[in-house]
Steps between C-alpha positions, in 0.01 A plus 500: 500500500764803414268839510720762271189709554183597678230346264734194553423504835148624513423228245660196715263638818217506327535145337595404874190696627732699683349823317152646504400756257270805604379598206226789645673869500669566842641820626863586547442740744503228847227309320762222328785536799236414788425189262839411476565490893113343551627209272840436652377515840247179403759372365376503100646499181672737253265782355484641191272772421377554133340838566645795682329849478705740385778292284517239222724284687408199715678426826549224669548430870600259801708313231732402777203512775596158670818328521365172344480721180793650521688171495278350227574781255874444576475117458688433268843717604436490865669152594817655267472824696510325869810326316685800438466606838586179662818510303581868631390416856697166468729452187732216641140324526423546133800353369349143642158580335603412087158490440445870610769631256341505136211722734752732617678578184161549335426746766805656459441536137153635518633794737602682188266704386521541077528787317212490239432794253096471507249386652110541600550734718557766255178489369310788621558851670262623768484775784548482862103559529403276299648244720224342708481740847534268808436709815470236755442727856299802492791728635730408258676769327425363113482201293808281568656189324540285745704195354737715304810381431779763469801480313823703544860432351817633681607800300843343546439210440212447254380158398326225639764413787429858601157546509245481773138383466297632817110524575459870616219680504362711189236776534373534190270832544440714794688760724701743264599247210436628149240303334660224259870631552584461866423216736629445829772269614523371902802309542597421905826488629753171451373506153699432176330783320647714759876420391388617155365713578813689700703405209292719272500778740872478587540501092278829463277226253105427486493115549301315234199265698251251266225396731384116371125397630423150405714297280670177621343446874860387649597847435293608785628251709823597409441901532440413883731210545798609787792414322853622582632850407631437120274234397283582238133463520446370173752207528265330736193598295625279236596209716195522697295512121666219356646709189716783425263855501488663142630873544483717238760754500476813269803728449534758832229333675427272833362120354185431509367150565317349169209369629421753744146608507549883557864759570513796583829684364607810673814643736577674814587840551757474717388849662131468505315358789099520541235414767407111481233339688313466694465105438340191700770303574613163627558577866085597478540869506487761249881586443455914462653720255847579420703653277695172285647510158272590130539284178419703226325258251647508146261186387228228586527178327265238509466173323171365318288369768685658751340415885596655751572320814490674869472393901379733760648561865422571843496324823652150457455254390430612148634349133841623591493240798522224232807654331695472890382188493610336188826675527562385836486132411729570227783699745434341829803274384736777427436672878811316674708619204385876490479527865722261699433393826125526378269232411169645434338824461112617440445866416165459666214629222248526761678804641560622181855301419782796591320592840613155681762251386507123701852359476629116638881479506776367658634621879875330464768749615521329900355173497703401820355794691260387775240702367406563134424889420453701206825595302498330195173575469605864495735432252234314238222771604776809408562306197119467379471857564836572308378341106219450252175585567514380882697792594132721484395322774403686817424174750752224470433275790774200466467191706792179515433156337710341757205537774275361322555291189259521241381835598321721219450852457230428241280342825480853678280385807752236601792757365377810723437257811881404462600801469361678801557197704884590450526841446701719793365832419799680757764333193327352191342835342730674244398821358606697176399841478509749251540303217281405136206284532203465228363753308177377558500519873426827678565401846834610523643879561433577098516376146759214453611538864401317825699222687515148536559258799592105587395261707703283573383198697730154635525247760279383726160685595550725726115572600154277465276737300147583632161416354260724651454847482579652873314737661729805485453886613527706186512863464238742358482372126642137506208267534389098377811325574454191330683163412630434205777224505721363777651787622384749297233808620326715291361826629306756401607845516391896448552637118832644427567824498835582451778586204737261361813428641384560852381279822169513603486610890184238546748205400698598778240535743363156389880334550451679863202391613590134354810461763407273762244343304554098444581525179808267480283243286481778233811639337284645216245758555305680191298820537272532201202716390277188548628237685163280423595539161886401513421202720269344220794355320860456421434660235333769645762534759843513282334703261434769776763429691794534259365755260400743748803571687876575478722316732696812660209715532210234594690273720441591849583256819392460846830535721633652221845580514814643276875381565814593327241557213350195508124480587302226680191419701269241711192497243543646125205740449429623097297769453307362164247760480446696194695812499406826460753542185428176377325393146111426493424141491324315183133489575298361215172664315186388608330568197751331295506238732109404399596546159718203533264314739193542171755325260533230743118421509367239241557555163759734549856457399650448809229265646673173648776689518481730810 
């Protein structure tokens, strides 16, 4: 089944009772985006709603809400898609695979998207608000789109081969935007907007943006696929849809996909930058407000029976799971290639995907020494943090195939246990300081700035981890040591209160009163707000763990010690509490909350459902 547009694919659900419709008015205002994220967490189908207050336009949600889905509405490219990559990751393979050429060159051919002069899509004009409204956390700053797909061209080199499709953020009302001609537009850093962007400054130009929502659905897949710098988005859209996309192209204008369902026109003003935010984002905290760049809107088009499709965020797993997901089967071939040395990564969703990346590769460079130690790994983990999306990272923690074969970073009980088994905290930590890290994360030193480390762990264990919490001496503050995996403690400790880019005196006290303790069993020691609560789960514990510090400033070790400027300890102690400086986490409405729980009762729309 080739979807060239939404209704396609909206149809093909519902015939596959993939799709429920909820045909009573919802709201919105955190009414339909609490539904959404009820519905994926039971794991239910795709949504569309038939009555929002407040616009003429249904939406439709959790389209992509399991990866089962996912995969069925790409049935019938996906086999030539995993082709294609299998003949980048290994082309001297292909060549003894006939049968997979006639695939390929279709592939190939479908990349190109086709210049069209018309199409439904220029139907109808609307305004910015009379777009449906989603606010999906009460703190947000405005009504957002929130599967927007944004398209720049190079103003050097316009076209197709230099354009960039990206999902960033849209406010569509809210802060200081002008009603109908100004929405907001949050791109992060290591995006291909960006180079546009600089172009168009650099030139002294505004830089013409159309904003597609809806339309083909591997065009979202596509807007957040990680391809290589100079790849165009839209050549995998159409290999990944199974035809060549229909653009129109009017004279002095960006293209504009034929079958979208909705585009906003517009530009940047190269010299005009206006608060953003604040937003609930992926990481589970609001991301707060900052100044990012305004499109002025010159025109909303929208096709007839246009729907408008959206997701929500916060703490993972959400929708946007699925996407890592699907697109990690598809890549996990091409990781040797990219990245050599390595043989598997997993940006780990469940701390919120940048926060903590888990790398297998190779540790080669002595094999005749007597004992195997970290130095390829360095090499591969310097790489990962060096390209693509990987290189926002702040945790990297590396370990060597060669001591244990068949070892998976994707099994992160059995992948931490290595790890710490191995680790030599006096050599195997490697900090970077000062440097970019994710826009989303604010516990670094300040916007786009934090640092990163690696662990690097090889050769034989080098301690037996404990499994029991010991009884330990803790200062004023620190209490409930408890057990959470072999060696790894999780305390809990007094509320911060101190500015960014400083250490917090009570760490150090803590790391004092620690020495002498027997804590060889645990290399790893967390201090959290709640350690009850961290200890409930791993996912519990990496999402606290990893979002809630930054390596330089919350790393703290008993025997502690710096040398020639390299740092080391006995036991690694991260301060994971929430910061004074930090965002607010996502807390959901209780009222709304019951709202959702009354649709779920019988007779409702969602009953046998959640």
């Amino acid at each position: 089944m080739i979807h060239r547009n939404l209704k396609s694919c909206l149809d093909d659900l519902e015939r596959a009772k993939q799709l429920v419709r909820i045909d009573i008015q919802v709201d919105p205002y955190l009414e339909v985006g609490a539904i959404q994220r009820r519905v994926f967490q039971a794991g239910g189908p795709a949504l569309l709603f038939t009555n929002v207050k407040g616009t003429k336009f249904p939406m439709a949600a959790n389209i992509f809400g399991t990866l089962d889905r996912t995969k069925f509405i790409f049935r019938s490219t996906l086999r030539r898609v995993e082709a294609i990559l299998s003949a980048k990751a290994d082309p001297a393979g292909v060549l003894k695979k006939p049968k997979l050429w006639p695939g390929l060159a279709l592939g190939g051919w479908h990349t190109l998207p086709k210049t069209v002069t018309g199409g439904p899509i220029l139907a109808h004009t609307t305004t910015i608000s009379e777009l449906p409204q989603l606010v999906s956390w009460p703190k947000d700053g405005g009504a957002y789109v929130t599967l927007p797909l944004v398209y720049s061209e190079s103003p050097s080199k316009p076209g197709h081969m230099g354009s960039n499709l990206g999902m960033y953020r849209i406010q569509l009302s809210g802060n200081e935007f002008e009603k109908d001609r100004e929405v907001g537009l949050h791109y992060q850093i290591h995006r291909g907007i960006g180079y546009h962007h600089a172009e168009a400054i650099a030139r002294g130009e505004t830089l013409p943006v159309n904003v597609f929502v809806g339309g083909p659905p591997a065009m979202t897949l596509a807007a957040i696929m990680p391809l290589p710098e100079g790849i165009a988005e839209m050549l995998f859209a159409g290999a990944l849809g199974g035809h060549r996309v229909p653009m129109i192209r009017r004279p002095g204008e960006l293209p504009i996909p034929a079958e979208a369902d909705f585009c906003i026109r517009g530009y940047i003003d190269p010299h005009v930058q206006k608060p953003e935010g604040p937003f609930g984002d992926h990481l589970g905290y609001y991301s707060l407000a900052h100044d990012f760049p305004v499109m002025r809107v010159s025109e909303v088009l929208h096709r007839e029976g246009a729907v408008w499709p959206f997701t929500t965020v916060g703490r993972p797993p959400q929708e946007d799971t699925m996407f890592g997901a699907f697109i990690h089967e598809l890549t996990a071939e091409l990781v040797p290639q990219v990245f050599g040395g390595v043989h598997e990564v997993h940006a780990v969703d469940a701390a919120g995907v940048h926060p903590l990346l888990l790398a297998v590769g190779s540790e080669r460079y002595v094999p005749y020494a007597g004992e195997r130690q970290p130095q390829e790994l360095i090499t591969n983990g310097l790489s990962l943090l060096g390209t693509t999306q990987t290189s926002l990272s702040k945790y990297v923690i590396i370990a060597a195939r060669e001591d244990k074969p068949g070892l998976s970073c994707h099994h992160i009980p059995e992948f931490f246990r290595h790890v710490l088994e191995r680790l030599d905290l006096s050599r195997d930590l490697h900090f970077i300081t000062r440097t970019t890290m994710d826009t989303l994360d604010y516990s670094g030193i300040s916007l786009n700035q934090g640092s990163k480390v690696l662990w690097t762990a090889a050769g034989n264990p080098k301690r037996v981890l404990s499994t029991a919490a010991p009884a330990l001496s803790l200062p004023e503050g620190f209490s409930n040591p408890r057990f959470f995996a072999p060696g790894v403690l999780v305390l809990s400790g007094p509320a911060h209160a101190h500015p960014r880019d400083t250490h917090d005196p009570a760490m150090e006290r803590l790391c004092q009163a620690l020495q002498g303790n027997a804590l060889d069993g645990f290399p790893l020691i967390v201090v959290a707000d709640d350690a009850d609560f961290t200890v409930q789960s791993w996912d519990n514990f990496l999402w606290v763990t990893f979002t809630r510090s930054d390596p330089a400033t919350d790393t703290y070790g008993v025997n502690g010690f710096t040398h020639c400027k390299h740092w080391g300890c006995t036991s690694m102690v991260v301060d994971a509490r929430l910061k004074t400086y930090h965002a607010p986490a996502l807390v959901n409405v209780a009222e709304i909350e019951k709202r959702v729980d009354e649709l779920a009762l019988p007779g409702g729309p969602l009953y046998g459902i959640l």
